[in-house]
N, C-alpha and C positions, 0 to 999 in steps of 0.2 A: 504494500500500500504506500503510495505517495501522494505526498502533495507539494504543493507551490511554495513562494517562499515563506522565512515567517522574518521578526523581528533579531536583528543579530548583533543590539548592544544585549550589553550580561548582564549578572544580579545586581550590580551597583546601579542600575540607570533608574529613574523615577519608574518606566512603565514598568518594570520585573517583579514578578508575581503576577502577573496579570493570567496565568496560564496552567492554572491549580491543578485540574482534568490530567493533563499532559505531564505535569509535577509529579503525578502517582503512579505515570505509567512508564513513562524514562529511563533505561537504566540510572543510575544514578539521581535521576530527577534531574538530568541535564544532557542539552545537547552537545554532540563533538561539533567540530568546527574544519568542517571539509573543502574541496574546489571541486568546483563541477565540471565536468568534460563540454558541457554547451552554454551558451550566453546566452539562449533564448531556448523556446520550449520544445518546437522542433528536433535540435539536434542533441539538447539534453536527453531527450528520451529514447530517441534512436540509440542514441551510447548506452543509456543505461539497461536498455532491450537486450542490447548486446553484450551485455555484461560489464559493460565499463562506468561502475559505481563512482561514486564523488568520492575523492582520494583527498588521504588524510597531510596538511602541509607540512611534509619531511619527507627525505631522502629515501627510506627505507620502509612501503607498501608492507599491509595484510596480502594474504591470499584472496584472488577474486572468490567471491563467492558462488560464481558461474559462467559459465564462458561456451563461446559457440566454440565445434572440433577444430582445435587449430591444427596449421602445417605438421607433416612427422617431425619436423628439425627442432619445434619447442616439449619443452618438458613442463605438464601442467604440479601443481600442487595435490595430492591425493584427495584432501578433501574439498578441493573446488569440483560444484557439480557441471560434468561438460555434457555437452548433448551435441545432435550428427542434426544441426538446424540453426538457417539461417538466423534465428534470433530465440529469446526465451519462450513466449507465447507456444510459438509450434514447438521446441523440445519439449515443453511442459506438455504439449497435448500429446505426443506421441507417448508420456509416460502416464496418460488418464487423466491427466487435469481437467476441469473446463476452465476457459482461460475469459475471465467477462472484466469490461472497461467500465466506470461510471464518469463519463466524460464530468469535462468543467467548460473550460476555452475553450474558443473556435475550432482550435485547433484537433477538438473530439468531435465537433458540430455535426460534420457531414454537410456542410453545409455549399461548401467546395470542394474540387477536386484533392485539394491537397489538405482539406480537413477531415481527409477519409482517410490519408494515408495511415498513420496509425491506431485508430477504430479498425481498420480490415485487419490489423494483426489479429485482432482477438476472434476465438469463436463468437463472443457476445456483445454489444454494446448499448448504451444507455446513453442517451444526452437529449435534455430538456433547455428551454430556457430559463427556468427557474434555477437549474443548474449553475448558471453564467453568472459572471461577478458583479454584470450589474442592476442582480438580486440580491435585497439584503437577506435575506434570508436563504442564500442557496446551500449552505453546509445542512441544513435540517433537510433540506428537501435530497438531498445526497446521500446523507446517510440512510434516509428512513427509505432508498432506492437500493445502498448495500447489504442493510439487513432482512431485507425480501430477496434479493437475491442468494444471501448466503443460507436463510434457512430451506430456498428453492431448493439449494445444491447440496444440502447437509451431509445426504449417504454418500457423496463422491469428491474424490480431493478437488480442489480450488485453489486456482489464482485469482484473490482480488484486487483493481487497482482501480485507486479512486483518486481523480486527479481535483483535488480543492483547490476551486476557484477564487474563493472572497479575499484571499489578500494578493491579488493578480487588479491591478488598474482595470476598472476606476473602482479603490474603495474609499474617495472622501465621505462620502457617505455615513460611514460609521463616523466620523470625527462632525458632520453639518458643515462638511465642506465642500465647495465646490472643484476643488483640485485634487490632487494625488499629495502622502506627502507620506515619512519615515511613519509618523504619528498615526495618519491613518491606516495605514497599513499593519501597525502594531494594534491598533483597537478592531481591525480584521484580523486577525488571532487571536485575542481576545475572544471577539465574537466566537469564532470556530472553535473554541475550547471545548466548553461546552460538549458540543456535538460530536467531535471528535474521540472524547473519550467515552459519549457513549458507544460509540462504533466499537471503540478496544476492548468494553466491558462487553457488549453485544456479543460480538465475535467468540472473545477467549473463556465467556461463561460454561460452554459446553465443548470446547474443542482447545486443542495447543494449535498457535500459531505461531509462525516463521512474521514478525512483523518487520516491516522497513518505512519509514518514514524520513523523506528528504525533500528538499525545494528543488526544484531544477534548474533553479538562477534565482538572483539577487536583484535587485532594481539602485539605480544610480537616484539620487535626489538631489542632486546641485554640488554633490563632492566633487572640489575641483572643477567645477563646470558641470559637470557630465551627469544627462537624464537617460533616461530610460533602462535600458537593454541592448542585446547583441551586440555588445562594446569589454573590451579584455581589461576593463577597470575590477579593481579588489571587492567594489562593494556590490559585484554583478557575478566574481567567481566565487566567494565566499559564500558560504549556502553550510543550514545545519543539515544534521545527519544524527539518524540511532537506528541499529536493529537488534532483537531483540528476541528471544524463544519467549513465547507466554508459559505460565505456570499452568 
């Protein structure tokens, strides 16, 4: 399970604590602090499909935790799971998964051609506009689409991935603003707490789960100049990360 960014000052900043839900499910009650292989949502997710997870800032990587069949000439880690497919989605089905998307962004939409490209990975997908971020309310209406599907699937293994939209522009909204800003996009996390951890309690009440929670990209707000995305600034690579076995 992934989602979008969230807010990446730390316990010292006025908004910290804002994110109780997430506080009880964390390892530690905190997140690592990774780089993401994409600046924007697109090629974050192709990488991460692919096995190429947000990697941790030092010299000397974890083992992937998956990886498509590479060349004979490399030597993988024993306990990275490889699969004989183009990306995770299809290795996961060839081993019985069903493999279902609860879109957010356009980019799940179907809405164009190239917003189908990764919704076709998956056997299943889901994307509403209620879904999209600019509903304030789209984490409730997300989750309460995951956990219909996961008890749809109960007697058979699953991939779930739910890509949270509300702290993806525009969320002035939760701040009564009319802009984008660090602030509201922190009180869009805020908001998704909440719903989020119901997702984890959902989920892990009756089964053990493999969870992964990561942002795909950062957003720039005026550091140094620089707005948006798709841009190789720190506050666009920098992205949290946890995964974690449920009890």
């Amino acid at each position: 399970m992934w989602w979008r960014r969230c807010d990446r000052r730390g316990r010292g900043h006025p908004h910290a604590g804002q994110t109780p839900r997430l506080a009880k499910v964390l390892p530690s009650g905190a997140w690592e602090e990774r780089r993401t292989p994409g600046t924007f949502t697109l090629p974050a997710h192709i990488a991460f499909f692919s096995g190429f997870l947000p990697k941790l800032p030092q010299p000397v990587q974890p083992p992937r935790l998956w990886e498509c069949r590479p060349p004979a000439i490399k030597t993988v880690d024993a306990g990275t799971f490889v699969f004989d497919a183009p990306n995770l989605l299809t290795g996961l089905a060839q081993h019985g998964y069903r493999t279902v998307c609860i879109g957010g962004v356009t980019y799940f939409s179907r809405e164009t051609p190239l917003g189908s490209v990764l919704p076709d990975m998956f056997d299943e997908d889901h994307w509403r506009p209620e879904f999209c971020s600019p509903e304030p309310d789209s984490t409730r209406h997300q989750v309460d689409r995951a956990l219909t599907v996961a008890e749809q699937y109960a007697n058979r293994p699953l991939f779930l991935f739910v890509n949270v939209s509300a702290t993806h522009v525009p969320h002035g909204h939760y701040t009564g603003d009319s802009g984008d800003s660090w602030q509201s996009q922190a009180a869009a996390l805020a908001y998704a707490d909440e719903h989020l951890g119901r997702l984890v309690d959902g989920l892990t009440g009756k089964k053990r789960w493999l969870i992964i929670m990561c942002a795909d990209h950062g957003d720039a707000f005026g550091e140094e100049g620089y707005h948006g995305r798709g841009i190789a600034h720190p506050t666009v690579l920098n992205v949290p990360f946890a995964a974690w076995l449920s009890e």
